[in-house]
ZAZAGU-818226 format. One record per atom (N, C-alpha, C): chain; atom name; x, z negated, y negated. Coordinates in steps of 0.001 Angstrom, whole numbers. Example, Ala and Ser with C-alpha at 12.3 -4.5 7.8 and 13.67 -1.06 7.14 Angstrom:
BEGIN
BALO   c    a        px        pz        py
BALO   A    N     13190     -7800      5690
BALO   A   CA     12300     -7800      4500
BALO   A    C     13200     -7800      3300
BALO   A    N     12850     -7080      2250
BALO   A   CA     13670     -7140      1060
BALO   A    C     12900     -7870       -30
***
This chain:
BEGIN
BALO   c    a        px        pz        py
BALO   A    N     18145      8105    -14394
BALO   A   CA     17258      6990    -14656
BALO   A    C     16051      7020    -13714
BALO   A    N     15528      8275    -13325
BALO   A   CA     14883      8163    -12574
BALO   A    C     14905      7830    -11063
BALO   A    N     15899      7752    -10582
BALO   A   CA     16800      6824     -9371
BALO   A    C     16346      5855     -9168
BALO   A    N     17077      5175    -10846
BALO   A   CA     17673      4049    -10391
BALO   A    C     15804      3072    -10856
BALO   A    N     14895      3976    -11281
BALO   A   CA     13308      3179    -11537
BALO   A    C     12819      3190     -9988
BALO   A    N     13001      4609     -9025
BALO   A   CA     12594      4161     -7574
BALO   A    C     12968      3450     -7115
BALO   A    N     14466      2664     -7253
BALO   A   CA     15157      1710     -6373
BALO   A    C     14662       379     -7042
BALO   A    N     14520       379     -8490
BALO   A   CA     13817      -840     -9080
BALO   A    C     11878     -1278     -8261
BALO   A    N     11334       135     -8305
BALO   A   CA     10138      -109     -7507
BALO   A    C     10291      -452     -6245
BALO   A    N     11442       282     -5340
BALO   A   CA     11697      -503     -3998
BALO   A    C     11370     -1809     -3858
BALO   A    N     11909     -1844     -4793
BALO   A   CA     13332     -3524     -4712
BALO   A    C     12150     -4749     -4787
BALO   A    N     11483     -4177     -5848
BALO   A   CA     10377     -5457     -6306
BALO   A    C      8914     -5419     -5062
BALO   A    N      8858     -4117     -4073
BALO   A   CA      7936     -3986     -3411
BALO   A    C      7676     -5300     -2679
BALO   A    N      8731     -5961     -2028
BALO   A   CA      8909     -7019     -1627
BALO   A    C      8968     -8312     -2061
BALO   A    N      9007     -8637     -3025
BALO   A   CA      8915     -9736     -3327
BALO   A    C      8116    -10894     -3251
BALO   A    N      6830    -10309     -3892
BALO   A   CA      5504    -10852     -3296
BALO   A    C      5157    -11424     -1930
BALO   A    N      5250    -10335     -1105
BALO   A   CA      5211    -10996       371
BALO   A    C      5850    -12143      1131
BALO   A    N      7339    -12056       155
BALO   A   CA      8386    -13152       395
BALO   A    C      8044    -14191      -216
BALO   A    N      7474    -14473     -1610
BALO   A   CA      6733    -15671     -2300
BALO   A    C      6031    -15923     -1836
BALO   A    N      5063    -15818     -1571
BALO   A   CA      3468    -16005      -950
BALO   A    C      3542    -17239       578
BALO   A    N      4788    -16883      1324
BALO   A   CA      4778    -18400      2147
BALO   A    C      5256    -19814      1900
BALO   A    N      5568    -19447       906
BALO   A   CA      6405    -20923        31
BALO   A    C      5099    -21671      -328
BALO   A    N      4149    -20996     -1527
BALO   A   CA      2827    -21077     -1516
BALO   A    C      1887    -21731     -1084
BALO   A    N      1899    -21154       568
BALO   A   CA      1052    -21425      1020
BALO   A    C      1664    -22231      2215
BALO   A    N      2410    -22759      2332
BALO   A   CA      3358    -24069      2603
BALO   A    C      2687    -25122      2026
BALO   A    N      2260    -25202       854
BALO   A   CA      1896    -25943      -220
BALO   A    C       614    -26355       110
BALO   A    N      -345    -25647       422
BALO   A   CA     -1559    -25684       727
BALO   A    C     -1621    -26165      2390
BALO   A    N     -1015    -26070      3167
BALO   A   CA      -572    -26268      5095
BALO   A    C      -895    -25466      5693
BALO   A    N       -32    -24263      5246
BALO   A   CA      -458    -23018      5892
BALO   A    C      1287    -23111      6995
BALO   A    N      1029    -22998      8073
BALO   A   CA      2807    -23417      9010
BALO   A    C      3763    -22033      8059
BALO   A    N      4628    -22485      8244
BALO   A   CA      6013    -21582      7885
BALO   A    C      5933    -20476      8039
BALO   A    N      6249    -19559      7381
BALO   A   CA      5734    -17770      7649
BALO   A    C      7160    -17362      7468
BALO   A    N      7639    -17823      7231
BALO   A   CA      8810    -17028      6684
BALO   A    C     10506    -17933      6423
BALO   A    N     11459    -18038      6764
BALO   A   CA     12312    -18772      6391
BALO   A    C     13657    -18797      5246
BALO   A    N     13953    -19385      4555
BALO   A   CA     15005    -18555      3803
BALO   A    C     16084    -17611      4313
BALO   A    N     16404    -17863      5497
BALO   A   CA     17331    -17344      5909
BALO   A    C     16958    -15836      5878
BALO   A    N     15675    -15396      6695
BALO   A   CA     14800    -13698      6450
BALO   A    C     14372    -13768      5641
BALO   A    N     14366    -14471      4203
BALO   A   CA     13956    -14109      3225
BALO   A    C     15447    -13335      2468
BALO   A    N     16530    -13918      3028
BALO   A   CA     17883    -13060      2891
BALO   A    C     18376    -12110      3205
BALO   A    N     18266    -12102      4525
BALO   A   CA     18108    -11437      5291
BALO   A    C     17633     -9720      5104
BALO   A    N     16212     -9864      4787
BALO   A   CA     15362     -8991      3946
BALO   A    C     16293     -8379      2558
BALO   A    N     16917     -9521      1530
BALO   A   CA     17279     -9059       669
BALO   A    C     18642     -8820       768
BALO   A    N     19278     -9085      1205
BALO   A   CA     20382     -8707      1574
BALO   A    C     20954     -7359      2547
BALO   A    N     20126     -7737      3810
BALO   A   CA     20330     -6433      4828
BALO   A    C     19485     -5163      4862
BALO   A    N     18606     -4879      3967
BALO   A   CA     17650     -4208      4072
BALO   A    C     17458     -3675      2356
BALO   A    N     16992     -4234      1458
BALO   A   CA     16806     -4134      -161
BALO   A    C     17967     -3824      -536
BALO   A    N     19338     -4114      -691
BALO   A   CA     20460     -3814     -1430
BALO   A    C     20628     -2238      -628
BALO   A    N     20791     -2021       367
BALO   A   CA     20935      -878       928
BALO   A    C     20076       324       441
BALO   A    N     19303       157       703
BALO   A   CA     18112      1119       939
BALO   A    C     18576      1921      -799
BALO   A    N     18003       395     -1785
BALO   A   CA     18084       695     -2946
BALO   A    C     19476      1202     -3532
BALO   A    N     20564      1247     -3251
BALO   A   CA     21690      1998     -3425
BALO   A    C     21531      3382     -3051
BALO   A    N     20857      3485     -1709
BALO   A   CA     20846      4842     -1123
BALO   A    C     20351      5774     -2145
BALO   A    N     19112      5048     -2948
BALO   A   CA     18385      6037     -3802
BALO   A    C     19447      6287     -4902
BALO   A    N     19966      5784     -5233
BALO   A   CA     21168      6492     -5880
BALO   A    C     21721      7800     -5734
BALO   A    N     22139      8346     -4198
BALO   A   CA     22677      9286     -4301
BALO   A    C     21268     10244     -3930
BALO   A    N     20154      9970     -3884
BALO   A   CA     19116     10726     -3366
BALO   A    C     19367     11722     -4481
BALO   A    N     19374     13376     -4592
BALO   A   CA     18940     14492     -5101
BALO   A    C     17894     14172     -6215
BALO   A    N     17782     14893     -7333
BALO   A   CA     16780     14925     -8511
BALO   A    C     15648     15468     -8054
BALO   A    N     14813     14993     -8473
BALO   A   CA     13741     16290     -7894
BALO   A    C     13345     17479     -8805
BALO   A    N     12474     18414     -8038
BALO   A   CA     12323     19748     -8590
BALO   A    C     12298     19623    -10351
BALO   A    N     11264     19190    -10618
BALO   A   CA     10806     19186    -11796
BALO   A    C     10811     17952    -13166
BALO   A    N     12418     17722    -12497
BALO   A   CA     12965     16507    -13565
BALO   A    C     13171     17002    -15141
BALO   A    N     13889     18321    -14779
BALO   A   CA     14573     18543    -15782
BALO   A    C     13613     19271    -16632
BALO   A    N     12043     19378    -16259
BALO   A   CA     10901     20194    -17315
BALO   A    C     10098     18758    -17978
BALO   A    N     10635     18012    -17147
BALO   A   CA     10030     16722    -18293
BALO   A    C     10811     16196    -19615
BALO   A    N     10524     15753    -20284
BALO   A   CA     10831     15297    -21917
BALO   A    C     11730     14259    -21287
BALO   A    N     13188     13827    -22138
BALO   A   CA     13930     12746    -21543
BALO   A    C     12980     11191    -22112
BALO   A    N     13523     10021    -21544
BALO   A   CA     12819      8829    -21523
BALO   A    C     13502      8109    -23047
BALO   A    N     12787      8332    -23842
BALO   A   CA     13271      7458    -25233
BALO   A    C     13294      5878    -25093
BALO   A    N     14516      5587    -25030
BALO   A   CA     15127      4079    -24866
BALO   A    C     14655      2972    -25432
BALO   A    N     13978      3080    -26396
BALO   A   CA     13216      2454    -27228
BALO   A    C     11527      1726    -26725
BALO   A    N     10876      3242    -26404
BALO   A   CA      9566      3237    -26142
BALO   A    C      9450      3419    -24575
BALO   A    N      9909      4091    -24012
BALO   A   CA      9436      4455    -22545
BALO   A    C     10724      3236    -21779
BALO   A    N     10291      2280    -21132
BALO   A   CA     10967      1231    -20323
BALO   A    C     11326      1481    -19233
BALO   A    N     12349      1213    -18566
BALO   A   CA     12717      1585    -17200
BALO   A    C     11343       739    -16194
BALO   A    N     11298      -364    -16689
BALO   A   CA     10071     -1174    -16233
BALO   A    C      8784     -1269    -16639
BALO   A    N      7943     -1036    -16749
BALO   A   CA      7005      -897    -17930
BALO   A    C      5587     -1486    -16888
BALO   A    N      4248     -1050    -17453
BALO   A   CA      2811     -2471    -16704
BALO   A    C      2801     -1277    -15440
BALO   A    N      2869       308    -15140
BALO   A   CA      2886       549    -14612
BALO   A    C      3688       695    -13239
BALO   A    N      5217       463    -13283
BALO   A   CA      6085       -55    -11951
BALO   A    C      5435     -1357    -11815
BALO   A    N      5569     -2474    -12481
BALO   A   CA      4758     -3785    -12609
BALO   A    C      3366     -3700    -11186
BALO   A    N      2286     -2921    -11843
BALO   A   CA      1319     -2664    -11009
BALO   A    C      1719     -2190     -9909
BALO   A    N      2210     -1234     -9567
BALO   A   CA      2748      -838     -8460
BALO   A    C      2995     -1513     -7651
BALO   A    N      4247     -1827     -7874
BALO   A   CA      5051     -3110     -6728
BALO   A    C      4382     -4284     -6814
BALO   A    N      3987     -4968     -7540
BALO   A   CA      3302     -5941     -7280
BALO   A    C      1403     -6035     -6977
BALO   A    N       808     -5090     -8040
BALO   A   CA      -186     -4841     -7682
BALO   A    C     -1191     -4346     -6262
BALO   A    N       155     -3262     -6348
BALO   A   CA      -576     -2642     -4922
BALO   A    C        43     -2645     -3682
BALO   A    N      1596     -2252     -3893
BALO   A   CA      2182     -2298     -2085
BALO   A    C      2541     -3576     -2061
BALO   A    N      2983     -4563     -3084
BALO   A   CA      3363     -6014     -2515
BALO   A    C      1711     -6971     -1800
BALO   A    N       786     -6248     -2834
BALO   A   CA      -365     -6559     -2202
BALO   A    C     -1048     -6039      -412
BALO   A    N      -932     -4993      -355
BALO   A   CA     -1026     -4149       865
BALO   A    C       204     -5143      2155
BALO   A    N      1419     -4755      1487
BALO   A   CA      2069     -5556      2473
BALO   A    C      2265     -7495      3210
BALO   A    N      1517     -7995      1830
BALO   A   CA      1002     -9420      1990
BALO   A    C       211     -9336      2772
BALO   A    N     -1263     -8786      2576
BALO   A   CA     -2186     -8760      3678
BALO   A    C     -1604     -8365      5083
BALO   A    N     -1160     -7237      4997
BALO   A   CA      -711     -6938      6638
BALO   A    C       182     -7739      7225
BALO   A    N      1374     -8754      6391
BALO   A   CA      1967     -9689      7166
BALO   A    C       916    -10741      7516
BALO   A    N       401    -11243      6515
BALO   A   CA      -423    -12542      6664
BALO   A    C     -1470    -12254      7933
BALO   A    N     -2195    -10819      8075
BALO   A   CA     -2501    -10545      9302
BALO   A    C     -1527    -10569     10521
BALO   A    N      -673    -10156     10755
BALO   A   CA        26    -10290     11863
BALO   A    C       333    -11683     11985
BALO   A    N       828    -12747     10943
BALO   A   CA      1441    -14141     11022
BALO   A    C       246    -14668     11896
BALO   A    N     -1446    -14358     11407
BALO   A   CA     -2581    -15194     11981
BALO   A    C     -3247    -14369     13053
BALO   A    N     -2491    -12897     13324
BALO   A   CA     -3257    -12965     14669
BALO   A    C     -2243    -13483     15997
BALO   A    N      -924    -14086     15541
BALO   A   CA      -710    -14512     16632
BALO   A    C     -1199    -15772     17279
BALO   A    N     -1401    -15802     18440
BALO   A   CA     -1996    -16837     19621
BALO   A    C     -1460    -18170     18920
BALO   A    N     -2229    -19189     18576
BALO   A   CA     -2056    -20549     17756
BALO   A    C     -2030    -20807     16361
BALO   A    N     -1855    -19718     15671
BALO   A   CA     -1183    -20000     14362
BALO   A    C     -2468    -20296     13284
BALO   A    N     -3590    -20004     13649
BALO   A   CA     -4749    -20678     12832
BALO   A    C     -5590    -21636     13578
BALO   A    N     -4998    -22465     14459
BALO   A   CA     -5065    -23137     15105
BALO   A    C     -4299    -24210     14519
BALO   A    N     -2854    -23691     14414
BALO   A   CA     -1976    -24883     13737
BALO   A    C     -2249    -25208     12072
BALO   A    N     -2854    -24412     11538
BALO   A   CA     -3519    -23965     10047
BALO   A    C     -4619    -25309     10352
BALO   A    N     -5503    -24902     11266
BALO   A   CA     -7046    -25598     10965
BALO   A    C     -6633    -27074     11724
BALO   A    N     -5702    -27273     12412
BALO   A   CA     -5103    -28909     12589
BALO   A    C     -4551    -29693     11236
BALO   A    N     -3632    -28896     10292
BALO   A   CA     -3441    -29127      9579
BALO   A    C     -2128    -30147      9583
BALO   A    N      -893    -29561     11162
BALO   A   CA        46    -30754     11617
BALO   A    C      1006    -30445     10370
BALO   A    N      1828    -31457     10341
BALO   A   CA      3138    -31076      9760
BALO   A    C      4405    -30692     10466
BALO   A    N      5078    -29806     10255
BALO   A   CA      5618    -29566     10959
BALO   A    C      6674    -30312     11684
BALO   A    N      6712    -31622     10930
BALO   A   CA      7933    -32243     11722
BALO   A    C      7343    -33258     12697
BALO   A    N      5962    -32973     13333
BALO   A   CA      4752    -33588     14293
BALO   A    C      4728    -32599     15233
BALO   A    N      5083    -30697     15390
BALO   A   CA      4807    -29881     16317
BALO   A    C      5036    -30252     17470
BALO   A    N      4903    -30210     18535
BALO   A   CA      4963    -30184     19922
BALO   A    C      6326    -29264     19991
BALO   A    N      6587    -28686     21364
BALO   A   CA      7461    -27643     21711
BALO   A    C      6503    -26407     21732
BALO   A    N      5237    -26610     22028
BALO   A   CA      4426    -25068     22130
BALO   A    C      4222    -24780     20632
BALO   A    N      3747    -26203     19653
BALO   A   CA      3504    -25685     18760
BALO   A    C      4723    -25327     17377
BALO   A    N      5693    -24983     17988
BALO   A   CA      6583    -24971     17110
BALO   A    C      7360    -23123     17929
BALO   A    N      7122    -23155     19280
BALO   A   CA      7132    -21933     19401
BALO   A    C      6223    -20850     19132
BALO   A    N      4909    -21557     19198
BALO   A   CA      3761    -20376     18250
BALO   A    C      4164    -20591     17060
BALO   A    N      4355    -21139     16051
BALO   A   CA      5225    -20880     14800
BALO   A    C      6192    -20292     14600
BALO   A    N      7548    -20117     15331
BALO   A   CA      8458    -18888     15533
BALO   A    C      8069    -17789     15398
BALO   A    N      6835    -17459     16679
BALO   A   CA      5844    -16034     17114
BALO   A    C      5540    -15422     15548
BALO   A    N      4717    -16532     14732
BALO   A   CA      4077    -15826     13733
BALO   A    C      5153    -15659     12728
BALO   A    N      6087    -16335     12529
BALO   A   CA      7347    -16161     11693
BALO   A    C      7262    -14740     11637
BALO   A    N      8650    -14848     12883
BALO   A   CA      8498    -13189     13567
BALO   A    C      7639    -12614     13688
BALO   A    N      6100    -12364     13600
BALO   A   CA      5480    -11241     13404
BALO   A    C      5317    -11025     11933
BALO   A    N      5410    -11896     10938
BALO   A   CA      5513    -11756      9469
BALO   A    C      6548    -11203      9027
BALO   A    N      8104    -11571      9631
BALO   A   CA      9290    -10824      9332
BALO   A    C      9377     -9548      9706
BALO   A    N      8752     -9070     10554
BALO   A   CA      8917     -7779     11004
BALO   A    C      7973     -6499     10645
BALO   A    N      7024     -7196     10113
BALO   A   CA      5815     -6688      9596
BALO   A    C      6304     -6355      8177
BALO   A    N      7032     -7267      7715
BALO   A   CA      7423     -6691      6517
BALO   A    C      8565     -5804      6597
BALO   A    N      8901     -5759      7589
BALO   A   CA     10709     -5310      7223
BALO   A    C     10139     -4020      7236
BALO   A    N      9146     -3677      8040
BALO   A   CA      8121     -2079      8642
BALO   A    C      7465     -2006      7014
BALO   A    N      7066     -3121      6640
BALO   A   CA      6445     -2478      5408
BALO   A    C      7542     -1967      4162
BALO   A    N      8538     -2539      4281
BALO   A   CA      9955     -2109      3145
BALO   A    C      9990      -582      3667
BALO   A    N      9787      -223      5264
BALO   A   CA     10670      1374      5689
BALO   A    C      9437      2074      4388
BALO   A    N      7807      1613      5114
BALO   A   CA      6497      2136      4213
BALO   A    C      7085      2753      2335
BALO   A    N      7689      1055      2586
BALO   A   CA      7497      1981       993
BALO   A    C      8874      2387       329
BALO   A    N     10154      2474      1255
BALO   A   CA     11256      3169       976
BALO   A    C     10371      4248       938
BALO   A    N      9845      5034      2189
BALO   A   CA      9013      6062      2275
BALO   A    C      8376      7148       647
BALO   A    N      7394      5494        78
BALO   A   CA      6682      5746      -977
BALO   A    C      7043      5961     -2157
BALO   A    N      8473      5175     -2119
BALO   A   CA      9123      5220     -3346
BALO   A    C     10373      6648     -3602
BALO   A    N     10446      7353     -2204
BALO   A   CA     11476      8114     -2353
BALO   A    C     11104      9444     -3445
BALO   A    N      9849      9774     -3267
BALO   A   CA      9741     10813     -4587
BALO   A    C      8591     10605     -5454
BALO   A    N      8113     10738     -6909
BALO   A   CA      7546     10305     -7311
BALO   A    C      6337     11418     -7648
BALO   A    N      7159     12754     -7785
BALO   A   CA      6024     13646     -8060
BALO   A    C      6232     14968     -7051
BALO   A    N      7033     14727     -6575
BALO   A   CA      7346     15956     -5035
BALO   A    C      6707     15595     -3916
BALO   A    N      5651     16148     -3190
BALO   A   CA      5232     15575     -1688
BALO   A    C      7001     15543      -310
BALO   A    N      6761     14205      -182
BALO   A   CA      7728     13979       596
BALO   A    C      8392     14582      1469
BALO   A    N      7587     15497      2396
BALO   A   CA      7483     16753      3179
BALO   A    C      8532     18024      2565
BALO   A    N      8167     17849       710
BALO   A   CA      8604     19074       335
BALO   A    C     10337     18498      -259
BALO   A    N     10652     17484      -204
BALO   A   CA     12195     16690      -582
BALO   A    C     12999     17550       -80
BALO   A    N     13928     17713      -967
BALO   A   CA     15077     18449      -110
BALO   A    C     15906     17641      1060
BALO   A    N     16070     18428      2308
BALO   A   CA     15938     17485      3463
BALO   A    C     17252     16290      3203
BALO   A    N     18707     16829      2855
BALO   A   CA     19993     15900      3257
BALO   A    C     19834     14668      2564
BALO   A    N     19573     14322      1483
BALO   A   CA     19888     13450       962
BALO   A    C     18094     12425       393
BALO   A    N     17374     13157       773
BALO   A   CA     15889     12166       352
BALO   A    C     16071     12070      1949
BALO   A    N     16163     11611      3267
BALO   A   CA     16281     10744      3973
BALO   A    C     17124      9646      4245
BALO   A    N     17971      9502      3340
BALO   A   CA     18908      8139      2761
BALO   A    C     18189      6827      2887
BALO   A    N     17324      6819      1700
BALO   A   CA     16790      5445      1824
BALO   A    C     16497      5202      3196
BALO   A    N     15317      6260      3999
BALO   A   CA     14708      5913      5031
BALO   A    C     16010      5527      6302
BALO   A    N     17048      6334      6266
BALO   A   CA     18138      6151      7115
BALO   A    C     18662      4900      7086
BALO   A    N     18915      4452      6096
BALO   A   CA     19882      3339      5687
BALO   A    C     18737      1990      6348
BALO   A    N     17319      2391      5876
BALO   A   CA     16305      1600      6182
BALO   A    C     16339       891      7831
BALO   A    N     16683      2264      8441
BALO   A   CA     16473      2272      9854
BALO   A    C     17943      1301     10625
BALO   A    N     18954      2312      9408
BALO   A   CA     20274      1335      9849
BALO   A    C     20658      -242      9925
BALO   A    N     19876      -988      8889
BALO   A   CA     19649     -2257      8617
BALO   A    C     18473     -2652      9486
BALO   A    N     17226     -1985     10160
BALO   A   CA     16645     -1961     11312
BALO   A    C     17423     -2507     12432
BALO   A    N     18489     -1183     12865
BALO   A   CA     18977     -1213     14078
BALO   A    C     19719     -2632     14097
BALO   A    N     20515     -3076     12655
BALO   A   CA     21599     -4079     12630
BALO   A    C     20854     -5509     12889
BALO   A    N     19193     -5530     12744
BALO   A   CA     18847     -7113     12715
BALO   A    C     17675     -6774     14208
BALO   A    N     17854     -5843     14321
BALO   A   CA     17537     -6205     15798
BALO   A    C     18296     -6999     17054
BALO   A    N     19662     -6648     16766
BALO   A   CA     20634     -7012     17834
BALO   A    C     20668     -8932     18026
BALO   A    N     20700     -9334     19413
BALO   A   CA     20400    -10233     19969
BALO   A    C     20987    -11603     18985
BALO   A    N     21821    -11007     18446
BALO   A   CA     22551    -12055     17355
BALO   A    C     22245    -12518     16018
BALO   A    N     21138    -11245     15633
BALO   A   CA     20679    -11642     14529
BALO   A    C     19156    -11690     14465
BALO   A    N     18846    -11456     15386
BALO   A   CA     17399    -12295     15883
BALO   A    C     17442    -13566     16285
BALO   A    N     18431    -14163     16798
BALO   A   CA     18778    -15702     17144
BALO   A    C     19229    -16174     15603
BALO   A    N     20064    -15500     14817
BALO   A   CA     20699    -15876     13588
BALO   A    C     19356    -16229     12266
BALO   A    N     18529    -15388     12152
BALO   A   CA     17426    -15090     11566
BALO   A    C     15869    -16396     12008
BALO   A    N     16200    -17036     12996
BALO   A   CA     14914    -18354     13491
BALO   A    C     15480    -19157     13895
***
């Protein structure tokens, strides 16, 4: 159970960041994000990772804790809640939404206030730019908190090595797979 609550904290780390451009779509903030890498994300990257923690090793000091009474102690409870949404979906919103607006135009196209089906050709390729620096910013923030989520009370350092680098592997593997020229064209 305790697995399968890190892969639940994974899983939800992201979410937030992925809501938040729909949002602010709403308000005329340009496109941050598209469904397709919002799939993308959940599909090539979240299902993986979070399986991996599956076979990740117990840690040291599972078996000196009291088991989780089914009743009272929740696989989900205000504290995963806070977590993933409170703090790393928060952390990782800001740092996309920074990268989306420090690229060259994109609060430019914000403080015009065009619609997008008015962009120019430049201004629809500085909208790509910040896409892609929002998609990638997050995909770096999912490795962050595969990272964060892989042990809960063991310093990461001290994980037993074969199997607590799973998530991060698998992380990297779904990395390597949406880098390739096909799914960077497939993905904008």
């Amino acid at each position: 159970s305790e697995n399968l609550r890190k892969s639940i904290v994974y899983t939800l780390c992201s979410k937030l960041p992925q809501v938040l451009p729909t949002f602010a779509e709403l308000v005329g903030v340009p496109s941050a994000l598209t469904a397709a890498q919002v799939l993308l994300i959940d599909i090539g990257t979240d299902i993986w990772t979070a399986i991996a923690f599956a076979w990740q090793s117990a840690e040291g000091e599972l078996m000196r804790r009291p088991p989780r009474h089914p009743q009272r102690d929740h696989m989900v409870d205000g504290s995963v809640l806070a977590y993933s949404y409170g703090y790393i979906g928060v952390v990782q919103s800001l740092a996309c939404w920074a990268a989306f607006f420090m690229m060259p135009r994109m609060y430019s196209l914000f403080a015009e206030d065009k619609h997008p089906t008015v962009y120019s050709a430049s201004d629809t390729d500085a909208d790509y730019a910040g896409m892609t620096a929002y998609y990638w910013t997050l995909v770096l923030g999912q490795v962050g908190a595969a990272l964060a989520a892989t042990t809960t009370s063991t310093p990461p350092t001290s994980a037993p090595p074969p199997r607590a680098g799973w998530p991060v592997a698998s992380s990297t593997r779904m990395l390597a797979t949406a880098t390739t020229p096909s799914a960077v064209v497939a993905c904008c």
